[in-house]
N, C-alpha and C positions, 0 to 999 in steps of 0.2 A: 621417382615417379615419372611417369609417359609423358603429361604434359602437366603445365601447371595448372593449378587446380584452382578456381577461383574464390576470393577467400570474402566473407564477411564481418565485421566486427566483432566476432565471436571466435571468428577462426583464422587471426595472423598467421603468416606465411612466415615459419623460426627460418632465422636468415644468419647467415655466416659470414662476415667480414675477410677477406684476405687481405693482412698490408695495411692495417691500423697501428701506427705508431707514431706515438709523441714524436722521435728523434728522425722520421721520415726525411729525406730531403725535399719532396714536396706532396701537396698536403691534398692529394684529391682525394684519398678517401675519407680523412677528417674533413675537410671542406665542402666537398659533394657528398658523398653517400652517406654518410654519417647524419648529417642533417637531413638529407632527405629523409631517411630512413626515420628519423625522428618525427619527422611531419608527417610521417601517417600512422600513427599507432594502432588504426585499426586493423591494415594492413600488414606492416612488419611488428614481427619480438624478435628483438636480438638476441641472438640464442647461443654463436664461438665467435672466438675471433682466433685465426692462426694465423703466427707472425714464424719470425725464425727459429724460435725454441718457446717452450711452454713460458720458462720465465719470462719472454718479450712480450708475451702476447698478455698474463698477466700485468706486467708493468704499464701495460695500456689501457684496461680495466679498470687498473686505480685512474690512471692519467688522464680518463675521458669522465672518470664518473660513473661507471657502469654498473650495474650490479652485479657482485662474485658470486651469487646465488642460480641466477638465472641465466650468465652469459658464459660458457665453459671458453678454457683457455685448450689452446690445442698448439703444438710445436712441431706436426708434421703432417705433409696432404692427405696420410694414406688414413690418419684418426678422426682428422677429419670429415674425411669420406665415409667411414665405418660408424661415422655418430647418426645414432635415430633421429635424436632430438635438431638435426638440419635440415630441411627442406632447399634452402636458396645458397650457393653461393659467390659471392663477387669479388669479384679480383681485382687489387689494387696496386700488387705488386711492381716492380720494374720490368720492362718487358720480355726478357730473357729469362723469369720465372715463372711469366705466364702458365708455360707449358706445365712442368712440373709441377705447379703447387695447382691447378685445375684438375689435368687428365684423371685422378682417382675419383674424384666428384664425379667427373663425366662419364667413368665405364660405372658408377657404383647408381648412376640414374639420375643425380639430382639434378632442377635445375640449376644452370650458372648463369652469369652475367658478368662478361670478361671486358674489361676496359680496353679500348683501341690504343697502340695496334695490338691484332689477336696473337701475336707470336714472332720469336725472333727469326721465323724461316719459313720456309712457303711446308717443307718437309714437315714440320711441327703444327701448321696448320690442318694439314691435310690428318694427319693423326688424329687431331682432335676432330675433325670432319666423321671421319670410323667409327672414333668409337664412340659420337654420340648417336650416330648413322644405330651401332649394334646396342648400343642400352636404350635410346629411344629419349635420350636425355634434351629435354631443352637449353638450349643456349644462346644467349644474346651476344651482339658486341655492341662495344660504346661509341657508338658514329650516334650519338643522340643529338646533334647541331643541324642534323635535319627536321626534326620538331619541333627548334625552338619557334618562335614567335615574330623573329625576324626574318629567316628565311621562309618560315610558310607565309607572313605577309607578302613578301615579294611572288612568291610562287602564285598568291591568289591573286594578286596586280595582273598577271600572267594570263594565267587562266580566266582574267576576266573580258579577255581582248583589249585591253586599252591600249596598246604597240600592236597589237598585230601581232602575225606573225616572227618570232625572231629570224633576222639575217645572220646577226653576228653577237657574240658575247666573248666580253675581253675582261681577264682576271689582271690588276698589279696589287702586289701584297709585299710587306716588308714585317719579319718578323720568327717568331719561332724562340727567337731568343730575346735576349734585353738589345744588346749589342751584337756588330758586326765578326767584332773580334777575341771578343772574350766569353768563356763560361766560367761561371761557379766551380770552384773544387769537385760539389755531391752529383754536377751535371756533366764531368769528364766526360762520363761514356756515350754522350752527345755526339762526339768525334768516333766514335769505334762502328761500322756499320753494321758489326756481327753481333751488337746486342740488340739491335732494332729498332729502340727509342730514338729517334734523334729529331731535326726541325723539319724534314724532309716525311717520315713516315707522319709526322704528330701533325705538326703546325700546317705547312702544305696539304699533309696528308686528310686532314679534318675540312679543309677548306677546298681541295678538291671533290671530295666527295659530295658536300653540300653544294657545288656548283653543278653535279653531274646530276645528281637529284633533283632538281630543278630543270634543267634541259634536255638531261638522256645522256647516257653513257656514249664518249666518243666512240666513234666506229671501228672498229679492229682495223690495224691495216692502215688509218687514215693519220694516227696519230703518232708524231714525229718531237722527239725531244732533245735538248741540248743543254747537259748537264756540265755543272762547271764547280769545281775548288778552287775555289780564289785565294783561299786564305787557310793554306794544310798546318801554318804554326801558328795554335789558340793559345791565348795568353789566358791562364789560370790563376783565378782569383779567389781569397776566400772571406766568403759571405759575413762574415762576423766584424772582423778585422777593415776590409775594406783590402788590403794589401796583395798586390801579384806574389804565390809561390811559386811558379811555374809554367810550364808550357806543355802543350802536348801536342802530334801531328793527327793529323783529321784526315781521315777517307768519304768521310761523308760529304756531300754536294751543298755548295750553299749558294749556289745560282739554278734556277731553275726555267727556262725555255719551253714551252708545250705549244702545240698546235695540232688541230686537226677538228674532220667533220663531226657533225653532231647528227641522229637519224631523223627523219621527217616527223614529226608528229602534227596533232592540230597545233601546238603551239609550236612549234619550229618550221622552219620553211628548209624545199629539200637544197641540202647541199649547204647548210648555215654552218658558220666558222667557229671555232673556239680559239680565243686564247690564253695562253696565260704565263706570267711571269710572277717569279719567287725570288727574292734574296733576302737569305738570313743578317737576321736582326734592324737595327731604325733606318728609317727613309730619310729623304733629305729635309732637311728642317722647315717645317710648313706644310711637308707634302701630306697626306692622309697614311694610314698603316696599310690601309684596303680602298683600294676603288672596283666595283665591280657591274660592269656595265651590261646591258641587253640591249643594242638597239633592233628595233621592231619594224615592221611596214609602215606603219604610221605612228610611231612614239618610241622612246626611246625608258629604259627606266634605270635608276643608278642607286647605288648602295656605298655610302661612302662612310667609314669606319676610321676616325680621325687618330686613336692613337692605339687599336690594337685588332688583329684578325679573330681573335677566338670567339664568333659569335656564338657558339655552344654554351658558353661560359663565363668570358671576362674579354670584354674590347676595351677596359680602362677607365680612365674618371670623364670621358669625353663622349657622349650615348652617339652612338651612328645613326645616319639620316636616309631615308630612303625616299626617292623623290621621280616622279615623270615628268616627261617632256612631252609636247602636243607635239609633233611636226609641222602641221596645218599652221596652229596659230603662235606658236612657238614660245606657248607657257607652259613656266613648270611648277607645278605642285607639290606640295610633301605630302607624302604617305606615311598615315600615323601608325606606329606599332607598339606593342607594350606588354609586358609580364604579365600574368593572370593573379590576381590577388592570394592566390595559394604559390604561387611562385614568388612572387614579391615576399611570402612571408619566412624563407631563405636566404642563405649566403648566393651571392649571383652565381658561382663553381655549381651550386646543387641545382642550380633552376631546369636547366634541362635535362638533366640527368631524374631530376624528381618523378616526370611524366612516364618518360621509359622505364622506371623502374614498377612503377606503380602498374601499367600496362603489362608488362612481363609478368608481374608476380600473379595478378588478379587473372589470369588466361586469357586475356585478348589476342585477336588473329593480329592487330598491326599495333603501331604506336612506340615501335622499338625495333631493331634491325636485327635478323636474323642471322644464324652464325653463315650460312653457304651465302647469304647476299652480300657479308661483310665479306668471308675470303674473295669474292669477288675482285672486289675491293684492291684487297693485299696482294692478288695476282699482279691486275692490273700497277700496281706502284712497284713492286716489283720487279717486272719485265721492264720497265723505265727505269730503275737503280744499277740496272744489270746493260743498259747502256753505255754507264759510266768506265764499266772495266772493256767495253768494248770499242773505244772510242780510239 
């Protein structure tokens, strides 16, 4: 279909799961979309699920509880694509499947909703750019951590003058993984750059964008990075057992350096700084996971995230606090923020994901990130990973 169509309680939007599986190594699309998708009935009927072969995909059918009736099981992109009975579908897969288990969806029209990042390679993206460009097919990405609830409170702190204009805004974030030095067994290819998932695209990469959203995309040209491997032998652990099997070398970056201008707007003042600093996995003991600052002409405003970055989704059992500073008189207040009672009625994984999805499906112009703003995106991070072999 051209675009989405927007749907009524009569007329659910048949939706297609990609990457529903029991034995997944992790769990976003049983934790997110799954649920979500549950919580609007009026909205979604689950209608295939395709995993890596029909039997996988039925083994998850019985394994969620679905019904064999109404949800067909499908074992490759291309029947997928060819099913009438699909209108929607979402991509859960690891991010080096992205490509191939979408592109058929996408030259065949339907809409998709591909989970961040959009692809293992800027090359891959731009294809799927084509050929939704030539079927006309809608496509999301999942940067949905800018809807949540926490960053648009900050955003409207912002927007409401209470600092002023911003001078400067300084990112420190510890995280991505659990630890500094170790991954999971099923998270190897955390260390490989050429699969695309790792703490740098995901974790940096979700929390850069939601800072860039809020202030403006650094300015070409202005913004200077210093990428660092501190730690190329990861010690491999397996999640069950508890016990190290192994090690593996890492290409991937797990220091991260950023700097550079931000563009004038009413809420930015011209020539205002960005900073930001990343290193994968825990901070020093006491320190917060996330501190993220804005000071302003007249007030300052902080967002401080005590044991984990993912505000899309899960910052841990310790809720972040958002809080300003007077200048003048040099009190500071908390800024309350909070789930919407249909979010709250979710796994914390779906809460944001819930809105976007629902926005997409129903044909709204905003409420969810569009695939050419998210390659955006992927450029930009990108051109900064590709400093690393340059250095």
């Amino acid at each position: 279909m051209a675009t989405p169509t927007p749907s009524t309680p009569s007329t659910p939007v048949r939706t297609a799961l990609i990457g529903l599986s029991a034995s997944a190594i992790t769990a976003w699309a049983s934790q997110a979309h799954l649920p979500a998708l549950r919580s609007h009935p009026d909205v979604f009927a689950l209608a295939a699920l395709c995993n890596s072969s029909e039997a996988a995909a039925d083994a998850a059918i019985r394994a969620f509880e679905l019904d064999p009736t109404t949800v067909r099981a499908h074992g490759q992109p291309d029947a997928l694509a060819a099913d009438p009975a699909v209108d929607l579908v979402i991509c859960c897969t690891r991010v080096d499947r992205h490509f191939e288990t979408v592109l058929p969806s996408v030259q065949a029209g339907k809409s998709v909703y591909l989970e961040w990042p959009i692809a293992s390679s800027l090359a891959h993206v731009e294809a799927l750019q084509a050929a939704a460009r030539a079927s006309g097919a809608p496509v999301a990405v999942g940067l949905q951590g800018r809807f949540g609830p926490l960053v648009r409170t900050l955003q409207g702190a912002l927007q409401s003058g209470r600092i002023g204009r911003v001078l400067s805004t300084e990112v420190r974030a510890f995280g991505g993984t659990r630890d500094r030095e170790v991954l999971p067994v099923g998270l190897k290819y955390f260390a490989d750059r050429e699969v695309g998932g790792n703490p740098i695209t995901i974790g940096f990469g979700h929390l850069i964008d939601q800072v860039q959203f809020v202030v403006g995309d650094l300015v070409p040209g202005t913004d200077h990075i210093h990428l660092q491997v501190q730690r190329p032998d990861v010690r491999l652990r397996d999640a069950q057992s508890g016990e190290f099997v192994g090690h593996t070398r890492s290409n991937v970056p797990d220091l991260v350096s950023l700097h550079g201008s931000l563009p004038e707007t009413a809420q930015v003042a011209a020539g205002a700084s960005l900073v930001a600093y990343f290193a994968r996995g825990q901070p020093y003991p006491g320190d917060p996971a996330l501190t993220w600052t804005l000071t302003g002409e007249s007030g300052t405003l902080r967002l401080t995230s005590p044991t984990g970055i993912f505000m899309q989704a899960d910052t841990g059992p310790e809720r972040p606090i958002l809080t300003v500073l007077d200048h003048a008189t040099g009190a500071v207040e908390e800024i309350p923020w909070a789930w919407s009672e249909t979010q709250l009625a979710v796994p914390v994984m779906a809460r944001a994901v819930q809105g976007c999805l629902v926005s997409f499906a129903t044909g709204r112009t905003e409420g969810y990130v569009s695939l050419d703003d998210a390659a955006g995106r992927a450029r930009q991070i990108a051109r900064w990973l590709d400093a690393l072999a340059q250095a």
